[in-house]
C-alpha positions as CSV (number, residue, x, y, z in Angstrom):
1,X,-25.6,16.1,9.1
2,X,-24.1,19.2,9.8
3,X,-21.5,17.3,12.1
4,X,-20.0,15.1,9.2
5,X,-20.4,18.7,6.7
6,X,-18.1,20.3,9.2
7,X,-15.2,18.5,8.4
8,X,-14.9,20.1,4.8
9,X,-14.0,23.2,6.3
10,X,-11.1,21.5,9.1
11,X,-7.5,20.4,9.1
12,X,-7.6,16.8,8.1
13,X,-6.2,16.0,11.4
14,X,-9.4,16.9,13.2
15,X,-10.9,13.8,11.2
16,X,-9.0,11.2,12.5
17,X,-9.3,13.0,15.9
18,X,-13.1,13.2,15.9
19,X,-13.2,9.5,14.8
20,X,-10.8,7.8,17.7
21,X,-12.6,10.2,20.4
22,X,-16.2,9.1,18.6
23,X,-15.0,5.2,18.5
24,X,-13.5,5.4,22.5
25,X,-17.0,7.2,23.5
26,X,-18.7,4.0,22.1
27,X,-22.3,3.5,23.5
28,X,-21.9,6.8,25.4
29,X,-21.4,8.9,22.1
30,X,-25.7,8.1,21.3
31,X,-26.8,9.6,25.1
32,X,-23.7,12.4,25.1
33,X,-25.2,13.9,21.8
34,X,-28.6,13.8,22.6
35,X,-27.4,15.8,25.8
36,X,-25.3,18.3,24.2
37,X,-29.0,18.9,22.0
38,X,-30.7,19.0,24.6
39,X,-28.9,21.9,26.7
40,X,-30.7,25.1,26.5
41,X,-27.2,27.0,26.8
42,X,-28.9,30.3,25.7
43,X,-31.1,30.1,29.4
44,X,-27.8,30.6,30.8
45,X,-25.5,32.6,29.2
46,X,-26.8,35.9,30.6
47,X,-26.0,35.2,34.0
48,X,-21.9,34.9,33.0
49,X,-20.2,37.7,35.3
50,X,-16.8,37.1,33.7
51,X,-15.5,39.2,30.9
52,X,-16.3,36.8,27.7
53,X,-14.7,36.3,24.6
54,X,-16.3,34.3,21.9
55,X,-14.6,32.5,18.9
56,X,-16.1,30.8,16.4
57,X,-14.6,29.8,12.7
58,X,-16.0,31.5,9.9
59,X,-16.9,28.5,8.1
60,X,-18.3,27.2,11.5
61,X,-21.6,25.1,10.3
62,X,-22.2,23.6,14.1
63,X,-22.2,26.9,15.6
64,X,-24.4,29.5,12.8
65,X,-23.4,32.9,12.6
66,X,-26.5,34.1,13.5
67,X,-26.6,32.1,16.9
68,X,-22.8,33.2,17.5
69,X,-23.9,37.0,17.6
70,X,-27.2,36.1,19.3
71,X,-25.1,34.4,22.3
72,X,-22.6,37.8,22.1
73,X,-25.3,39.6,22.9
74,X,-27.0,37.2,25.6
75,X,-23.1,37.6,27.2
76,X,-22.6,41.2,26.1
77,X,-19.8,39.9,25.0
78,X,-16.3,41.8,25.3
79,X,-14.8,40.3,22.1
80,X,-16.3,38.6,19.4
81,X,-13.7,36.8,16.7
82,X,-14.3,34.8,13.7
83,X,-11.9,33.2,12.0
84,X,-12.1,33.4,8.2
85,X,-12.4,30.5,6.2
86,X,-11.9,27.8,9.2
87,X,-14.3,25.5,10.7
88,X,-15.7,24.4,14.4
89,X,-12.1,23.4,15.5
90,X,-10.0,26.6,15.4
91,X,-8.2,25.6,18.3
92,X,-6.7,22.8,15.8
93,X,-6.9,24.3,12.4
94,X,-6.0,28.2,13.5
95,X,-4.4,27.7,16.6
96,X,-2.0,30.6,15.6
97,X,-4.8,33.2,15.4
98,X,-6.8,31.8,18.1
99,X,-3.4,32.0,20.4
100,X,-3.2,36.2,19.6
101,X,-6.7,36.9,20.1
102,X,-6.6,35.2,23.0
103,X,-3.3,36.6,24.1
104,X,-5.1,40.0,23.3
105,X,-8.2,39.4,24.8
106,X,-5.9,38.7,28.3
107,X,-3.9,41.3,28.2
108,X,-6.5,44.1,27.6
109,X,-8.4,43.0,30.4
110,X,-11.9,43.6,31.0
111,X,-13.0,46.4,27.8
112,X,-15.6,48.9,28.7
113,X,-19.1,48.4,28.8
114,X,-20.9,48.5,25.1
115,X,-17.7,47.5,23.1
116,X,-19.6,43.7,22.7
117,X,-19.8,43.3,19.0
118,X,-16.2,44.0,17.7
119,X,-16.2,41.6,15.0
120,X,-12.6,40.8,13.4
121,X,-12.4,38.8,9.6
122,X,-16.0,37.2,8.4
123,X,-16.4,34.2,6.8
């Protein structure tokens, strides 16, 4: 359910983008889902060495708020974004503001231990 209330929060473009990639998964779409449930992400998101950034749209109802900061913290995340007012596909829908905090996010390098948490807009 909260799949299909996602897209009231999306460029209409991600629609019709969902549906063809939904329709040309066919049968696979049922076992790919259940699999994407099923993935207990959270087990290893601590072990991540990397600097992270995570992004997530404001209006985001497939990934919560609350389980966006949870999984900052499981990373100790070096940036944190969310973009106001935009749903799961910012890549689509915000690709401008997704393209400078990543550009920032690469060009600042690795920040400091204990700066995880520096939020930017809200919902």
């Amino acid at each position: 359910m909260r799949l299909l209330l996602s897209g009231l929060f999306e460029h209409p473009a991600v629609f019709w983008l969902m549906l063809r990639d939904y329709v040309r998964m066919n049968v696979a779409l049922g076992p790919e889902l259940r699999g994407m449930m099923a993935d207990a992400i959270e087990t290893r998101l601590p072990g991540l060495t990397q600097p992270v950034m995570l992004v997530r749209g404001g209006r985001d109802l497939l990934v919560p708020a609350k389980w966006f900061l949870r999984a900052a913290r499981l990373t100790d995340a070096a940036q944190v974004v969310q973009i106001p007012g935009r749903g799961h596909a910012v890549h689509i829908s915000a690709a401008e503001r997704l393209v400078q905090a990543l550009r920032s996010f690469l060009l600042e390098g690795k920040l400091p231990s204990g700066t995880a948490g520096k939020l930017s807009g809200g919902n």
